[in-house]
N, CA, C and O atoms as CSV, one atom per row, in Angstrom:
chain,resi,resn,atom,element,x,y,z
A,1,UNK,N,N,-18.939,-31.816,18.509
A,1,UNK,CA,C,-19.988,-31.972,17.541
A,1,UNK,C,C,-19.459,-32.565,16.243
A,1,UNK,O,O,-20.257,-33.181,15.538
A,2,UNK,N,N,-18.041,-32.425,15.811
A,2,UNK,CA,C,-17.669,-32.783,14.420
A,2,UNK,C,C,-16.657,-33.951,14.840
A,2,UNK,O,O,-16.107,-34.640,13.981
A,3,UNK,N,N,-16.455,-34.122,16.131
A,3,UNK,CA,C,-15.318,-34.940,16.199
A,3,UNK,C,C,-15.444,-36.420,15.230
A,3,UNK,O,O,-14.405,-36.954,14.844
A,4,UNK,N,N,-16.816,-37.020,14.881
A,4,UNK,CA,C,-16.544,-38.327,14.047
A,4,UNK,C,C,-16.106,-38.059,13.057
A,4,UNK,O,O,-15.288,-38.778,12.483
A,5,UNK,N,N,-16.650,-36.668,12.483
A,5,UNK,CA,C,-15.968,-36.419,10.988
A,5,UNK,C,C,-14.808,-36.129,10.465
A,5,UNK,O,O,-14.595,-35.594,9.377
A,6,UNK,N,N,-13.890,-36.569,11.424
A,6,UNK,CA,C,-12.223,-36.458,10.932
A,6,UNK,C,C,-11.544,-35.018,10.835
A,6,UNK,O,O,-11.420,-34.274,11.808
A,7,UNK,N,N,-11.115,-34.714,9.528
A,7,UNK,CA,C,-10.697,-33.456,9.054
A,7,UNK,C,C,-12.100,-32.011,8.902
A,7,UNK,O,O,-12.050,-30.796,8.709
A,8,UNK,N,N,-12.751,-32.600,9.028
A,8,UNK,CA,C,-13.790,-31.780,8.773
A,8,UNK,C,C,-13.968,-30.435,9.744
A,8,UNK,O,O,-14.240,-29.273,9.445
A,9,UNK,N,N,-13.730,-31.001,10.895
A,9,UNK,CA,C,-14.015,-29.483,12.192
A,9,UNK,C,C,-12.875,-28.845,11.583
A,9,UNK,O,O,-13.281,-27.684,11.548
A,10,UNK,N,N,-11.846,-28.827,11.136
A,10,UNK,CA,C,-10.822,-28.161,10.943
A,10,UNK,C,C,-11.134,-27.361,9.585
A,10,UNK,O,O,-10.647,-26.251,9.373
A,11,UNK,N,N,-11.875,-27.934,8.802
A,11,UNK,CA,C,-12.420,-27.166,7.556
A,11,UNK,C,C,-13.368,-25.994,8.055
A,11,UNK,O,O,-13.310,-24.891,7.510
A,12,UNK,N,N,-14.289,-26.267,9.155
A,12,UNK,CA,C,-15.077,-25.461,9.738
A,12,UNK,C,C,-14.243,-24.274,10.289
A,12,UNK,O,O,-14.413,-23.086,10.017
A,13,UNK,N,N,-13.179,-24.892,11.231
A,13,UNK,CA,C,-12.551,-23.588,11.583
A,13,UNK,C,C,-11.605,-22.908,9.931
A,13,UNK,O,O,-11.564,-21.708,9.660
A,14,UNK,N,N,-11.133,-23.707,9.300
A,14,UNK,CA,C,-10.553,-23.122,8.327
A,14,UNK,C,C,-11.458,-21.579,7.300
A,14,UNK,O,O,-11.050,-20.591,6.689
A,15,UNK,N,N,-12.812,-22.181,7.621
A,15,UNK,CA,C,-13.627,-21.159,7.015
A,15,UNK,C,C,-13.876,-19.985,7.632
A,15,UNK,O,O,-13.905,-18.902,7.048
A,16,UNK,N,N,-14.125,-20.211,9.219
A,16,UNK,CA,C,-14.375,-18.760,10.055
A,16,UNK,C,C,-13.019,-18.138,9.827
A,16,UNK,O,O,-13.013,-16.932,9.582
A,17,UNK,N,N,-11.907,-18.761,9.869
A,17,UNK,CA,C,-10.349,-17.985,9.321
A,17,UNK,C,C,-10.808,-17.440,8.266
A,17,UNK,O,O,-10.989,-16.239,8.466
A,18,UNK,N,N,-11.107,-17.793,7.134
A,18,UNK,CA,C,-11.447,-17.271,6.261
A,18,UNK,C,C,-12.233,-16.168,6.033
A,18,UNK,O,O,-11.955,-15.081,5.525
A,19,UNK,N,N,-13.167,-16.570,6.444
A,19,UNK,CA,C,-14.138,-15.365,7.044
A,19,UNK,C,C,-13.450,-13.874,7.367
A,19,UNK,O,O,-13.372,-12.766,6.835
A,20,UNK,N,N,-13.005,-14.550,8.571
A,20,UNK,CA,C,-12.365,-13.216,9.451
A,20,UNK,C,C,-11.734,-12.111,8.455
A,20,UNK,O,O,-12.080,-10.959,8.192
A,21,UNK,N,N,-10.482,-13.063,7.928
A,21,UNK,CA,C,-9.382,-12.540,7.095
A,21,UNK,C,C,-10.231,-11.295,5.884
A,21,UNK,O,O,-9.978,-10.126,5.597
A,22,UNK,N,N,-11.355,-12.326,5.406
A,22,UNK,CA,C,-11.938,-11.553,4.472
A,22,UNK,C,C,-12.554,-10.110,4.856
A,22,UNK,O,O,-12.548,-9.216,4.009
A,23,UNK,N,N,-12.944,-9.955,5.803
A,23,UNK,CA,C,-13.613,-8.692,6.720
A,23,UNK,C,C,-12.438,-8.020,6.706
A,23,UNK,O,O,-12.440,-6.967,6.070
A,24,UNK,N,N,-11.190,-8.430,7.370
A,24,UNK,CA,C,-10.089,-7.764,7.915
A,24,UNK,C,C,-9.865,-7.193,6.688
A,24,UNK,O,O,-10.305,-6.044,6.733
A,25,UNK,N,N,-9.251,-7.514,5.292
A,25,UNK,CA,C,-8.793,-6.968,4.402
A,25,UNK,C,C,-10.020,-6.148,3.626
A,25,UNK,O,O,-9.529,-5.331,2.848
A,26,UNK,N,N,-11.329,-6.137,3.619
A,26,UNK,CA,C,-12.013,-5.233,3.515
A,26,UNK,C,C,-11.773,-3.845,4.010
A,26,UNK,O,O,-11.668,-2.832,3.319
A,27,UNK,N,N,-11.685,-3.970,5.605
A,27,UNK,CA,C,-11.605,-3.081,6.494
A,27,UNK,C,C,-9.994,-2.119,5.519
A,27,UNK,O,O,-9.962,-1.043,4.921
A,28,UNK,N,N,-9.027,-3.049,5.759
A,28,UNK,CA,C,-7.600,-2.770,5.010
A,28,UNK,C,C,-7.614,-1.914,3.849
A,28,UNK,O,O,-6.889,-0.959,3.568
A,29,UNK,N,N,-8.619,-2.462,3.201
A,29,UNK,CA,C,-8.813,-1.784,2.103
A,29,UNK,C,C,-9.258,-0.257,1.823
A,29,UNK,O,O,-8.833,0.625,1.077
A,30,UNK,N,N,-9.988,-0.321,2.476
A,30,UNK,CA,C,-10.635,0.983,3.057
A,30,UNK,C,C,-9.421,1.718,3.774
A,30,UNK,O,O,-9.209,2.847,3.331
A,31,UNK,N,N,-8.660,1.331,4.705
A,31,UNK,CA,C,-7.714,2.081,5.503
A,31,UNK,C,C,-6.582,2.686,4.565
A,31,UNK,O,O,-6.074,3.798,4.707
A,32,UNK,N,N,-6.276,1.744,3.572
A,32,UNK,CA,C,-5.116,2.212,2.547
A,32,UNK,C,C,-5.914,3.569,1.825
A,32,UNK,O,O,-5.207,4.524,2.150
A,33,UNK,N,N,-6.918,4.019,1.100
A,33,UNK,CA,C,-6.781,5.311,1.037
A,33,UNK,C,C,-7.048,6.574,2.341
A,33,UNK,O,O,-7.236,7.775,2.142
A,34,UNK,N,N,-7.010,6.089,3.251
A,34,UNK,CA,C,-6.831,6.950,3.987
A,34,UNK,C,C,-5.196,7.085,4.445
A,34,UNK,O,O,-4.888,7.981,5.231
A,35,UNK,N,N,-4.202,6.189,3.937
A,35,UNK,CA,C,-2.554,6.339,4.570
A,35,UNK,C,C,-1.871,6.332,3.853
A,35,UNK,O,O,-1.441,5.464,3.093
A,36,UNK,N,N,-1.594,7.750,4.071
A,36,UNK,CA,C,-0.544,8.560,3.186
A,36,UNK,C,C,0.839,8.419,3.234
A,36,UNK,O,O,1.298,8.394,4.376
A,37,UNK,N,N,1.802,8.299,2.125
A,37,UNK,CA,C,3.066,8.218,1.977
A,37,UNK,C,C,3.675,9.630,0.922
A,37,UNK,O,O,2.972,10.087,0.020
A,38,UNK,N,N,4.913,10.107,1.207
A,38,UNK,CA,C,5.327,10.928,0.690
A,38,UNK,C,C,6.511,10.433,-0.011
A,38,UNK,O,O,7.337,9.627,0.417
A,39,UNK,N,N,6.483,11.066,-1.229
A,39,UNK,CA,C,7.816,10.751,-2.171
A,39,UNK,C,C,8.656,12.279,-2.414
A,39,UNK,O,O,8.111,13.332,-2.082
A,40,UNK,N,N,9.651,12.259,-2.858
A,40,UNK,CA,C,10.558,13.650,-3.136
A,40,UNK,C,C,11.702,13.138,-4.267
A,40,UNK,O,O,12.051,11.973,-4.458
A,41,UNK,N,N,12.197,14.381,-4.980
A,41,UNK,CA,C,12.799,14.376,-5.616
A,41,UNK,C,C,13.531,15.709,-5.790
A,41,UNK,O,O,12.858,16.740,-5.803
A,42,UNK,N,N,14.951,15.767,-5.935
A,42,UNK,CA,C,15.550,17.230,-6.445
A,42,UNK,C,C,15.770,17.703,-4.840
A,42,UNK,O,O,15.342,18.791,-4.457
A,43,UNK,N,N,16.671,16.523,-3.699
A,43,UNK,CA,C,16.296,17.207,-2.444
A,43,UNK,C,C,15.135,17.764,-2.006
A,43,UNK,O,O,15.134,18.860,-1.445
A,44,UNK,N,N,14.027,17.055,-2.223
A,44,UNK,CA,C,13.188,18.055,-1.672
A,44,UNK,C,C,11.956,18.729,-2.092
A,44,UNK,O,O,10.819,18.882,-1.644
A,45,UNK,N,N,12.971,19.247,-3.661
A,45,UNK,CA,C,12.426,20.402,-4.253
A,45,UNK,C,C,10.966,19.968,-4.685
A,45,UNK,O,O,10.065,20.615,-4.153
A,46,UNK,N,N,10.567,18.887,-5.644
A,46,UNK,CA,C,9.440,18.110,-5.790
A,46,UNK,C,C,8.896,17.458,-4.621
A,46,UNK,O,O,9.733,16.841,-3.962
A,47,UNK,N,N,7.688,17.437,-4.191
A,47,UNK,CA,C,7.398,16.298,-3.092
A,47,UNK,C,C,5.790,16.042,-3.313
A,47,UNK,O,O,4.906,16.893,-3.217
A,48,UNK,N,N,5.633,14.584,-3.651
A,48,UNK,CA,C,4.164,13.685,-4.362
A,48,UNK,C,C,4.127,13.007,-2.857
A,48,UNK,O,O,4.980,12.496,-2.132
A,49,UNK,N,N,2.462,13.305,-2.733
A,49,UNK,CA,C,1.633,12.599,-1.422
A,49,UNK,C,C,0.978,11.519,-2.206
A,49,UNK,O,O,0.393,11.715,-3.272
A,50,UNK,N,N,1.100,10.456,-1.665
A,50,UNK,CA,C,0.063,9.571,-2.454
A,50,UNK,C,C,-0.700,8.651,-1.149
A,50,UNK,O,O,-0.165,8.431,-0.063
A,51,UNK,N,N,-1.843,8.268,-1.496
A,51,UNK,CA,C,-2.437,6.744,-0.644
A,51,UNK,C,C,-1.801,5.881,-0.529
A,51,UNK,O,O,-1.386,5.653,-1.665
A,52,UNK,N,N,-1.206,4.831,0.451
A,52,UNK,CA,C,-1.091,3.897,0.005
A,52,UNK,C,C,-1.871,2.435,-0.822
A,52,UNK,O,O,-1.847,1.228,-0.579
A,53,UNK,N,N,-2.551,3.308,-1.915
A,53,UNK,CA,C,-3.305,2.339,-2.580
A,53,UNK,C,C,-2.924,3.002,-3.763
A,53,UNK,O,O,-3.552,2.616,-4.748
A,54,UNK,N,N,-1.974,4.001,-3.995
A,54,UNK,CA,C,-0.906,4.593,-5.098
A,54,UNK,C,C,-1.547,5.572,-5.835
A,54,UNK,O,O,-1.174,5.853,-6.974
A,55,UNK,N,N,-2.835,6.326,-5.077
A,55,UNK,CA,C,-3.379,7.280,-5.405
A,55,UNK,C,C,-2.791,8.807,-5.140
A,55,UNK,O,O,-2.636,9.331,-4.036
A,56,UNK,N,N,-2.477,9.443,-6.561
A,56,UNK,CA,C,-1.586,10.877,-6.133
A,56,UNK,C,C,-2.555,11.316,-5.248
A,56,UNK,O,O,-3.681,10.902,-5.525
A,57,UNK,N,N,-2.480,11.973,-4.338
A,57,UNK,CA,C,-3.275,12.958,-3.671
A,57,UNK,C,C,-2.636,14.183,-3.396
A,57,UNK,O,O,-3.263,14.837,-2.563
A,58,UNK,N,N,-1.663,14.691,-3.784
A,58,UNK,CA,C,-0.698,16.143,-3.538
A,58,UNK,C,C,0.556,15.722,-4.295
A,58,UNK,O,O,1.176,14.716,-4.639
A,59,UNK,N,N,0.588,17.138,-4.369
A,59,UNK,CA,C,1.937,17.291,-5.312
A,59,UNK,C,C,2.200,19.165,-4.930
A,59,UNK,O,O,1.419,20.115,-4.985
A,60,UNK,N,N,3.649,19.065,-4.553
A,60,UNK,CA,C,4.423,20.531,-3.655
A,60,UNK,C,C,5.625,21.102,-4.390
A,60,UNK,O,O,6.439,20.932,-3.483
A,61,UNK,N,N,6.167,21.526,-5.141
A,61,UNK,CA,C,6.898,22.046,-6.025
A,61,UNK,C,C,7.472,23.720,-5.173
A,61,UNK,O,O,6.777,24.728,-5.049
A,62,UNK,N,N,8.745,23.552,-4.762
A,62,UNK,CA,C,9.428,24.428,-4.449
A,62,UNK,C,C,9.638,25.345,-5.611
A,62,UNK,O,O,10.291,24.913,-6.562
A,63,UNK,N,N,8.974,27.035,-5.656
A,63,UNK,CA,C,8.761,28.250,-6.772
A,63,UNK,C,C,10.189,27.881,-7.363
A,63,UNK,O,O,10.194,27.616,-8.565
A,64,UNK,N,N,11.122,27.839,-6.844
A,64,UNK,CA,C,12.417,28.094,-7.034
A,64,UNK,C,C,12.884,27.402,-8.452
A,64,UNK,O,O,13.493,28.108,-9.256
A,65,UNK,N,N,12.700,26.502,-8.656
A,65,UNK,CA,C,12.418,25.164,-10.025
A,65,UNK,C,C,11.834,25.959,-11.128
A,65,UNK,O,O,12.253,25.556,-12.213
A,66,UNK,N,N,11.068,26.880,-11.214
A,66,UNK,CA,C,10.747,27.467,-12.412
A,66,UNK,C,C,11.415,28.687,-12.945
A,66,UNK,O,O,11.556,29.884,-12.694
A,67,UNK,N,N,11.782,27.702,-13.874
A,67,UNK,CA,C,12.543,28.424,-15.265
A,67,UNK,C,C,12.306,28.090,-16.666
A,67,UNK,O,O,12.639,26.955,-17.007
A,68,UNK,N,N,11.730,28.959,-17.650
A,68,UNK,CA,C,11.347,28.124,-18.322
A,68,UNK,C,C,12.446,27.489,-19.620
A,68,UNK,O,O,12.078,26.836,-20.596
A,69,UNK,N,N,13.575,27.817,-19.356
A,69,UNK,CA,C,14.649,26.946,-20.165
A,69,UNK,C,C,15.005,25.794,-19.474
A,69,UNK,O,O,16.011,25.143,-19.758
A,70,UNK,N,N,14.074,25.452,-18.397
A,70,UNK,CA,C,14.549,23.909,-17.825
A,70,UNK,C,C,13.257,23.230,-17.416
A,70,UNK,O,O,13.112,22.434,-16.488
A,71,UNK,N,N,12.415,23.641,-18.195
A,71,UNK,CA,C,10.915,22.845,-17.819
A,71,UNK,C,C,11.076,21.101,-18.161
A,71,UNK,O,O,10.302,20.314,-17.617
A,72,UNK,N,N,12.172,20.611,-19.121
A,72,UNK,CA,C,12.157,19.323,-19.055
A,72,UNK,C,C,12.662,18.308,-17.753
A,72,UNK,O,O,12.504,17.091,-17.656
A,73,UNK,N,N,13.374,19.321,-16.725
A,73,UNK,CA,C,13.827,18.905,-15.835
A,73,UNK,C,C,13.195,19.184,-14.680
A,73,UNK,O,O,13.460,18.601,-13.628
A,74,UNK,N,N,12.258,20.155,-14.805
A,74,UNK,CA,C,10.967,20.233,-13.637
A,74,UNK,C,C,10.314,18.886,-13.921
A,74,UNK,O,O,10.238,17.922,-13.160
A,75,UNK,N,N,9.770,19.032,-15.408
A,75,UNK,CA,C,8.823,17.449,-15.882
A,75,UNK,C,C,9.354,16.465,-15.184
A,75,UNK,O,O,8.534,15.735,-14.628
A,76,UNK,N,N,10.766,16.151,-15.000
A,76,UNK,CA,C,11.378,14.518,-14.429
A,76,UNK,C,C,11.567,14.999,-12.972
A,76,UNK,O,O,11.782,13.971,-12.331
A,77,UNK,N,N,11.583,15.730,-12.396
A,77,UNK,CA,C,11.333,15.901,-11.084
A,77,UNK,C,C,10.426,15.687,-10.720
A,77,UNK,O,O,10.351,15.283,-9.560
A,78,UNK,N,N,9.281,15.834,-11.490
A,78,UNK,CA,C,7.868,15.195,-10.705
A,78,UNK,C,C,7.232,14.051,-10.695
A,78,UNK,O,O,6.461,13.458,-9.941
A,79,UNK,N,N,7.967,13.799,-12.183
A,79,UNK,CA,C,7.632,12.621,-12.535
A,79,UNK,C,C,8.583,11.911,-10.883
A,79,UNK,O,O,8.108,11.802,-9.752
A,80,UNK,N,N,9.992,11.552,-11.362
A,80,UNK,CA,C,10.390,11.146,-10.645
A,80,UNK,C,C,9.616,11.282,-8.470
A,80,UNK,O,O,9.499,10.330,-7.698
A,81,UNK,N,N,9.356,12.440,-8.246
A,81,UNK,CA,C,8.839,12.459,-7.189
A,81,UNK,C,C,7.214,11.423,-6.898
A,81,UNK,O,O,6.990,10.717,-5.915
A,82,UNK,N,N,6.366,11.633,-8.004
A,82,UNK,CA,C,5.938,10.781,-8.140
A,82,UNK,C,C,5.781,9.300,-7.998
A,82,UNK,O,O,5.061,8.549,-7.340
A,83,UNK,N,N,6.723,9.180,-8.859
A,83,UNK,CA,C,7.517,7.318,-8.799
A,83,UNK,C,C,7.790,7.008,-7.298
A,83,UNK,O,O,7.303,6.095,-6.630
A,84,UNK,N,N,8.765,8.065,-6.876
A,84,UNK,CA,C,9.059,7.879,-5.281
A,84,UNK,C,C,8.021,7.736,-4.761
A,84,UNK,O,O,8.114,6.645,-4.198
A,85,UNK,N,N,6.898,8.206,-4.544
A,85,UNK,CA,C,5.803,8.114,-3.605
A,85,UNK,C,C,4.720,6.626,-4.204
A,85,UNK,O,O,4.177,5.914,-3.360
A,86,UNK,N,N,4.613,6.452,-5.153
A,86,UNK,CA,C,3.946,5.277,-5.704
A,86,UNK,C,C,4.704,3.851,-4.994
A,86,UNK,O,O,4.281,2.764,-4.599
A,87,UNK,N,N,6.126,4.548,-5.077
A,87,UNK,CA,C,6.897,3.182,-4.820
A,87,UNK,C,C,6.800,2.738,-3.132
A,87,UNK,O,O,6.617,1.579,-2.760
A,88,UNK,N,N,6.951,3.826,-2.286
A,88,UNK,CA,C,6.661,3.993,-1.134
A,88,UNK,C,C,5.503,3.406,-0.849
A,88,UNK,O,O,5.637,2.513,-0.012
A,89,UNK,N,N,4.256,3.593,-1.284
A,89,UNK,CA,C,3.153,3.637,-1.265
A,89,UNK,C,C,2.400,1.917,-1.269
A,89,UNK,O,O,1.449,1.337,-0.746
A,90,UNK,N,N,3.404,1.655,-2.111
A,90,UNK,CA,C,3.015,-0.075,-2.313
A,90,UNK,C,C,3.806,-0.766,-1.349
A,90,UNK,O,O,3.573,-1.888,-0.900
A,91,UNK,N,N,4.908,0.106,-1.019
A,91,UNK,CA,C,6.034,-0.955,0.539
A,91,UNK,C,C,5.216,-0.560,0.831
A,91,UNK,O,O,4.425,-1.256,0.195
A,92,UNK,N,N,4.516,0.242,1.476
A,92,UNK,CA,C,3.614,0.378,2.577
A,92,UNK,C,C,2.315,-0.695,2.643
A,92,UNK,O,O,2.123,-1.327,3.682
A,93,UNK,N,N,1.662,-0.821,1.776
A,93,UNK,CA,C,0.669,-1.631,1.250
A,93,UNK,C,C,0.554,-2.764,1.736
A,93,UNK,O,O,-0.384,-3.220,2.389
A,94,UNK,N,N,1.919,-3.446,1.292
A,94,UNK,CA,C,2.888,-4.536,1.748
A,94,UNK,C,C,2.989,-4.986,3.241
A,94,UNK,O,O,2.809,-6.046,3.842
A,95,UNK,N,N,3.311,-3.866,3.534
A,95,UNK,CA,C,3.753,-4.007,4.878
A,95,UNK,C,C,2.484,-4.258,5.758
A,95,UNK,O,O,2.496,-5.218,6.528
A,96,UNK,N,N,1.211,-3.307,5.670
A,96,UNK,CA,C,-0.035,-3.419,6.109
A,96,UNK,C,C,-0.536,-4.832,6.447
A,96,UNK,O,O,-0.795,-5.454,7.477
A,97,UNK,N,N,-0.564,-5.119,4.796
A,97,UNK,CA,C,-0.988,-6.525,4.768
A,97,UNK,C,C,-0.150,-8.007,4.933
A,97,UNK,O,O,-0.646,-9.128,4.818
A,98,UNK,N,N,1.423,-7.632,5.267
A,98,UNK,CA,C,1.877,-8.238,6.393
A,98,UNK,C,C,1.497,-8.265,7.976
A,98,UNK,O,O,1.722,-9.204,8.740
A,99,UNK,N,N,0.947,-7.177,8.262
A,99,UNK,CA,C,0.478,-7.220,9.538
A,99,UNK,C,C,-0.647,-7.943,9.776
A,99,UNK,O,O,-0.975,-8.373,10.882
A,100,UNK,N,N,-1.393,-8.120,8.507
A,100,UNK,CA,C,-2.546,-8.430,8.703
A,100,UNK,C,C,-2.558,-10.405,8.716
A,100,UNK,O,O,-2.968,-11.329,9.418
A,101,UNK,N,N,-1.823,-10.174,7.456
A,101,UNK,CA,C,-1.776,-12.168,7.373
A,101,UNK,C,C,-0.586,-12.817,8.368
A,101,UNK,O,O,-0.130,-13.956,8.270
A,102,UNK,N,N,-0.246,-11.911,9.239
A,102,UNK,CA,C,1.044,-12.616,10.397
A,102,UNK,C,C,0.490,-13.725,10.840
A,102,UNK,O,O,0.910,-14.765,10.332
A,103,UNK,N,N,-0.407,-13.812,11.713
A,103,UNK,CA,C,-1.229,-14.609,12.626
A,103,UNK,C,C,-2.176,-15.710,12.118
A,103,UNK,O,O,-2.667,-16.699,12.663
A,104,UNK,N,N,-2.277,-15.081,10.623
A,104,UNK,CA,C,-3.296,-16.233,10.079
A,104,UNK,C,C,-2.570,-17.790,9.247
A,104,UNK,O,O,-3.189,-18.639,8.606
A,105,UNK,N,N,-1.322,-17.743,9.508
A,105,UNK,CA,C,-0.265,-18.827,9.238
A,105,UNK,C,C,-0.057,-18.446,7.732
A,105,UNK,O,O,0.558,-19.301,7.096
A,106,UNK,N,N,-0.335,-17.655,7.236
A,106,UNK,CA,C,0.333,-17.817,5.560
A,106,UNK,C,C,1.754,-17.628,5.765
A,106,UNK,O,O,2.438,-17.217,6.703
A,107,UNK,N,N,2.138,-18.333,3.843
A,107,UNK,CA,C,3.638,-17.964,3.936
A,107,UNK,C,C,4.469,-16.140,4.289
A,107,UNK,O,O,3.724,-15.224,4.638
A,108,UNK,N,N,5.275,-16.012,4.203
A,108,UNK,CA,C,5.563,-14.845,5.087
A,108,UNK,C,C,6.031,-14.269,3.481
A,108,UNK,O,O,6.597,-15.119,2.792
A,109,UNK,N,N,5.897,-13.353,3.062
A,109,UNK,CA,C,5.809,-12.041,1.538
A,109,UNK,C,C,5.032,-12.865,1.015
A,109,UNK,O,O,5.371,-13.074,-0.150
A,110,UNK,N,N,3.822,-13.647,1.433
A,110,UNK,CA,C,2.621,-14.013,0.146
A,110,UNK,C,C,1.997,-12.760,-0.423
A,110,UNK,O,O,1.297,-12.050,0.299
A,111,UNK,N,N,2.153,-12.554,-1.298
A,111,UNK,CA,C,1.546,-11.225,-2.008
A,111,UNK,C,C,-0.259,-11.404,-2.186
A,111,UNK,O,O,-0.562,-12.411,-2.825
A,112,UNK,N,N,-1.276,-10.674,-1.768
A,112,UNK,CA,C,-2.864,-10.929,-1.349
A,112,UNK,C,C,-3.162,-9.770,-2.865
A,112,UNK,O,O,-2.377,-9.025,-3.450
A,113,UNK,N,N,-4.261,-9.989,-3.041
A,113,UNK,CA,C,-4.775,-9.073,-3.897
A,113,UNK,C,C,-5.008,-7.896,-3.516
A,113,UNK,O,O,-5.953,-7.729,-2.746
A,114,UNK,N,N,-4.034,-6.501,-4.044
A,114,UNK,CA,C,-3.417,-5.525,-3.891
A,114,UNK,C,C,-3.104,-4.576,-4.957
A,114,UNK,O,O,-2.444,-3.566,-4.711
């Protein structure tokens, strides 16, 4: 049907790609707060659940950590546990939406809106 028009059928298919992709990372989008990554800090002792869309969703603090002549070092334990799980949380992200743009020919770590 498009064959006189040169480049054009290929724009057509370029758009249902488009299309697709756009649904797919909808869907993606949606899936990242449902997949959880865990961060820790202090061995252990701290441990931050987050989405991978870098939403805290839990935070686990071993009793043992409270003292209150070292509450500045509980504070950076969570913080820090925190960080761990945020950081996790976005490799993960990453990684998702590597799975997702494999097949659709982009460059390979193109970063998508995330």
């Amino acid at each position: 049907m498009l064959k006189g028009l040169g480049g054009l059928g290929d724009m057509a298919g370029m758009m249902k790609k488009a299309q697709e992709m756009q649904g797919k990372m909808a869907e993606l989008q949606e899936e990242m707060h449902n997949i959880t990554v865990e961060g820790e800090s202090g061995a252990g002792l701290v441990k931050a659940t987050c989405s991978a869309k870098g939403e805290l969703k839990g935070l686990d603090i071993d009793p043992s950590i409270f003292n209150k002549d070292e509450k500045e070092v509980v504070e950076d334990l969570i913080l820090a546990a925190i960080k761990d799980a945020q950081s996790k949380a976005s490799e993960r992200a990453q990684a998702e939406m590597s799975k997702l743009t494999e097949g659709m020919g982009l460059p390979a770590g193109m970063k998508l809106p995330f």
